[in-house]
C-alpha positions, 0 to 999 in steps of 0.5 A: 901837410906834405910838401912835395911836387904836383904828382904830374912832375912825378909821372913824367919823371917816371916815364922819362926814366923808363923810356931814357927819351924826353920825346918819347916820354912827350909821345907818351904823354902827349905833350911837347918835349919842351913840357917833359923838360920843364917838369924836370927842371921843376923837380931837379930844382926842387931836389937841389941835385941832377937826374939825368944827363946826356952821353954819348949813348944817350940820355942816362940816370944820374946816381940820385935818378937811380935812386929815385925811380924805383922808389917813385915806381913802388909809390905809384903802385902802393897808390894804384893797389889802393886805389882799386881796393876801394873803387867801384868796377865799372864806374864812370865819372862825369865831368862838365866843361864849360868852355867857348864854342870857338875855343872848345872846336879849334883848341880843345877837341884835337887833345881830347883823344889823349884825355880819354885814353888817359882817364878812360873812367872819366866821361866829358861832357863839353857845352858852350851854354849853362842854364840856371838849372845846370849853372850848379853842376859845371866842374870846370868853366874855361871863361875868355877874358881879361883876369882872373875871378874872385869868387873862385880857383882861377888861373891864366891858361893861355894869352891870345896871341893876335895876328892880321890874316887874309885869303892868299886870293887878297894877296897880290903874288908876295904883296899884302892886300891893301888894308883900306880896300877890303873889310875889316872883320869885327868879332862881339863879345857880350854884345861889343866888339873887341878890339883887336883892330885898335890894338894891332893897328896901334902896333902897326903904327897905322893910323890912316885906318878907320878901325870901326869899318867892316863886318862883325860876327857873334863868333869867331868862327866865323870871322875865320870862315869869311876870312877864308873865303876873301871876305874880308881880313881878320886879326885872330888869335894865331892858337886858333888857327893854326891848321890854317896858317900851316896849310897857307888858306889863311897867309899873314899880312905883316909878322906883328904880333900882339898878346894880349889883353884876352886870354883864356882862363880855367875857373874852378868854384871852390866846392869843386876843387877837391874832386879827383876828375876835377883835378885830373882834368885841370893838371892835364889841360894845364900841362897841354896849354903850356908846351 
């Protein structure tokens, strides 16, 4: 068996080498420069030697980066020639996700214009439901939880990271809204509330607090809709709304943070793994979750 790096930390080397740039290769790639930087580490820690290095011109190939890249160039095109040798013109691979409808609107759907021009032979098809009927064709489930599975290929994707927000129309000028004079808002997951409330307010050091008062929603939107219309404060996963809390419709109460316990995790059944729109999908998404 072959012991070399994924072929992910090989093509952001190329694209580094070839743009002289990590934020361009990052643009490039859609993904964060932080990402470009770590895939680098990655590699130059696993060749033992430097690949670039920064001058005042700015960034160069080291003499081992030189050497590598045109040999990594002819490899991808050996890899591209053999490729279209065998496949089919025209076809187009379907690939189901099943993932979290809150997760799927807010997180995944504003990266999925760069999956598809990526791997524009790859048709997504996206639900937050499987039949028994169709249970059997999912390739990929993105599942909310607190491990990982047993019963197949199941990484951690990203942590929640949970923060108290409100309505600017809840604040008094810079004053937080009072937490015992507006609802709490509750989100169920299979039937029970989470308890995001217990955990945010036990690091708050608050316990004058009835955590089991409020409004409880079957989704997070929304919990986030209501939060926005003052109906109420919300501990969310700050991943979620991000858009919001830049544009200020939601405002943070105190700067806590709590990670955990929930995240998000990318399940694979093992008769799956082997499949290359399989793969394709879970090397991107694993690379856009971790900037």
């Amino acid at each position: 068996m072959r012991q070399l790096p994924s072929l992910n930390t090989l093509r952001v080397f190329e694209e580094v080498a070839r743009h002289r740039s990590f934020s361009q290769a990052a643009q490039g790639l859609n993904v964060t420069q932080g990402a470009v930087s770590r895939q680098i580490k990655q590699l130059e820690d696993y060749l033992g030697v430097a690949l670039f290095v920064r001058t005042p011109q700015g960034l160069s190939l080291t003499e081992a980066g030189s050497n590598l890249k045109p040999h990594l160039a002819e490899a991808f095109d050996h890899m591209e020639r053999a490729l279209l040798a065998v496949r089919v013109p025209n076809l187009r691979q379907r690939l189901r996700v099943l993932a979290p409808p809150t997760w799927a609107t807010r997180w995944l759907s504003p990266h999925l214009r760069a999956f598809c021009q990526r791997y524009p032979d790859i048709s997504l098809s996206v639900t937050n439901q499987a039949s028994h009927d169709s249970a059997a064709e999912i390739d990929c489930h993105i599942r909310f939880g607190l491990c990982a599975s047993t019963h197949c290929a199941s990484q951690l994707l990203v942590m929640e990271r949970h923060i108290a927000v409100a309505s600017p129309e809840l604040f008094n000028g810079d004053q937080a809204p009072d937490l015992r004079e507006f609802p709490l808002l509750h989100i169920l997951h299979d039937g029970k509330r989470l308890k995001v409330w217990e955990n945010w307010l036990a690091a708050m050091g608050r316990e004058d607090i009835d955590a089991g008062q409020g409004l409880e929603f079957s989704t997070l939107d929304q919990v986030i809709h209501t939060a926005l219309a003052g109906g109420g404060l919300a501990v969310i996963d700050r991943q979620m709304i991000e858009k919001e809390l830049a544009n200020g419709s939601l405002l943070p109460i105190t700067p806590i943070e709590v990670i955990g316990p929930y995240g998000y995790w990318l399940d694979v059944a093992n008769d799956k793994q082997g499949l290359s729109k399989v793969k394709l999908f879970t090397d991107w998404l694993s690379l856009v979750s971790n900037p």
